[in-house]
N, C-alpha and C positions, 0 to 999 in steps of 0.2 A: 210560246215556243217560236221559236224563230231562225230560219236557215238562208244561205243564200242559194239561190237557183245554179248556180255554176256559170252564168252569164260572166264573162272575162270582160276586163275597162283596162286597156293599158295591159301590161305586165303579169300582173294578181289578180285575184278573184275579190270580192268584197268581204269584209269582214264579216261576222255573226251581228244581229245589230236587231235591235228592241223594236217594237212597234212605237214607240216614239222617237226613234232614231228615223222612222223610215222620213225622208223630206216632207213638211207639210201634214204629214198627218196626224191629227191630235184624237187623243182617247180621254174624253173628260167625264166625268160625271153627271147627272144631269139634274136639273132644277126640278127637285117634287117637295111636295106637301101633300102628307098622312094625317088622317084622323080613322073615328070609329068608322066614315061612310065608303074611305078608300081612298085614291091617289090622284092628286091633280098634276099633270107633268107639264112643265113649259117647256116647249123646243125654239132658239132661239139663232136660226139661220144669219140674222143679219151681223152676227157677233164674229161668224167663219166665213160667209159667203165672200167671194171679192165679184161675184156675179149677183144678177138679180134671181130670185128662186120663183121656176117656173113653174114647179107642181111638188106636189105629196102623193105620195101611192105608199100602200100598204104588201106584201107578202102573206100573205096566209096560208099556211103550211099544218096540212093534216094531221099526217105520222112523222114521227123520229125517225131519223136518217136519213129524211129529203135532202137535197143537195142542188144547189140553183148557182149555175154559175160556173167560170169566173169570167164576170163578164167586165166589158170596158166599149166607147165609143169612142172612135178617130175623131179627130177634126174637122172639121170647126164645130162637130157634135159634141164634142167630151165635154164631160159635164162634174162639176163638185158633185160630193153627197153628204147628208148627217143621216148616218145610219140610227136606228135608237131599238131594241127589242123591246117590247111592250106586253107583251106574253110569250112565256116560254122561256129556252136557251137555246144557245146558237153559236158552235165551234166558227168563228171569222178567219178567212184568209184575204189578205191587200197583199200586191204584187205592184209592185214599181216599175213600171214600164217605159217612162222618160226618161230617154237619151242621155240631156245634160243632168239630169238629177246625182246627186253625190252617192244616192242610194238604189242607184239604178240597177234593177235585178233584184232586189231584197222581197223577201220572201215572210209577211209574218204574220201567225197566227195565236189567238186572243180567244178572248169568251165576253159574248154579250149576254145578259139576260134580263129580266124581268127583276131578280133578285139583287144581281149585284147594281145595277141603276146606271150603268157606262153608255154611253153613246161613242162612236165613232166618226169625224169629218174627214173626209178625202179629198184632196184634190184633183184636179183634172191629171188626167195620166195615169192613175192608181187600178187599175182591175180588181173585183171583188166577188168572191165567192163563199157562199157558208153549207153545214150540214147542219140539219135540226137536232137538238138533242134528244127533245124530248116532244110528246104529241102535241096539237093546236098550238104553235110558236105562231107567231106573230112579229113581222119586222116593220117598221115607219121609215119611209125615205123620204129627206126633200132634197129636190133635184133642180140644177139650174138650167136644166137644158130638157126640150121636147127627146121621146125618142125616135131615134131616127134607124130603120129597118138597112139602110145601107151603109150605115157608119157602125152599126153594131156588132162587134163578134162574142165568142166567149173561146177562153182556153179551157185547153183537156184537162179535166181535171186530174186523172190518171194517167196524164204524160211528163211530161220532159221537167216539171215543179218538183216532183218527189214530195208532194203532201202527204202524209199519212193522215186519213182521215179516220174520227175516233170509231164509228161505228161501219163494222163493217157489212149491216143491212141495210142498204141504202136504194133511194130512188131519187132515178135523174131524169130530164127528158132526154131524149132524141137529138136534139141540138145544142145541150150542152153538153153529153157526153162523145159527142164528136166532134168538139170543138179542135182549135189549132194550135200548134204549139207552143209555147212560151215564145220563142226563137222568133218565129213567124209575127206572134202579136209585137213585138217590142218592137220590128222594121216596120208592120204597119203603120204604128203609133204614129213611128219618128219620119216615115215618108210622110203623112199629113202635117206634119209642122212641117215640111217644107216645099209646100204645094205652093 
């Protein structure tokens, strides 16, 4: 599913538009190999990255309906990601937040899982947020960029996006569900590009 935020460019609003529509972002499949003993997965950063990749971290998520997110860092923090679910599922929301992007504003949301075998690459400017589907999910990130505590925010996830998110028992922290508006994120973005 996919909506646009109601963020205005010009004249009109943005069209309705795929999560491979959104600029830069690819939803590919991912390299495994099955036998009796189980799955060997290759994640291969160097093939999306146009930066060097500066770490891997993992998400580990207890119960269904957690909700982490949506997060993004300013500049000269912002960073790519390949997202990959390794166990579990996980309702994906990416939110376009750069300026000159053609799909600036685009709103779209996907299913990652264990089952269907998709991974996710972002580019720098993209905000990301998910809810767990189902218990002990598991997400794989690599990242080009350290995190950085003053370049970091998250949007509301119950504000000004209009996400419907699928399960409506959910847990968030403290600071993601008080995060800032769409509105607000997409001028921070675009004031650090031109700092």
């Amino acid at each position: 599913m996919v909506r646009n935020s109601g963020i205005t460019r010009g004249l009109g609003k943005l069209p309705n538009i795929e999560v491979s529509q959104i600029e830069g972002v690819r939803l590919t499949q991912i390299s495994s190999v099955a036998d009796s003993r189980g799955n060997f997965i290759k994640i291969l950063p160097s093939v999306f990255f146009q930066n060097t990749l500066d770490s891997v971290a993992y998400s580990t998520n207890l119960r269904a309906g957690t909700i982490r997110g949506i997060h993004f860092q300013i500049e000269p923090n912002s960073e790519e990601k390949i997202i990959t679910c390794v166990q579990g599922s996980t309702f994906e929301v990416v939110i376009d937040i750069r300026p000159d992007s053609e799909s600036f504003g685009g709103i779209a949301t996907f299913e990652l899982s264990q089952e269907n075998g998709k991974q996710v690459y972002l580019p720098r400017g993209i905000a990301h947020g998910f809810q767990t589907l189902v218990d002990d999910t598991i997400l794989q990130y690599c990242l080009t960029a350290k995190y950085s505590p003053e370049s970091s925010y998250s949007i509301d996830p119950f504000g000004d996006t209009g996400i419907r998110w699928p399960m409506e028992d959910y847990s968030i922290s403290t600071r993601d569900s008080s995060g800032v508006s769409l509105s607000f994120a997409a001028q921070k973005y675009a004031e650090s590009l031109w700092r």
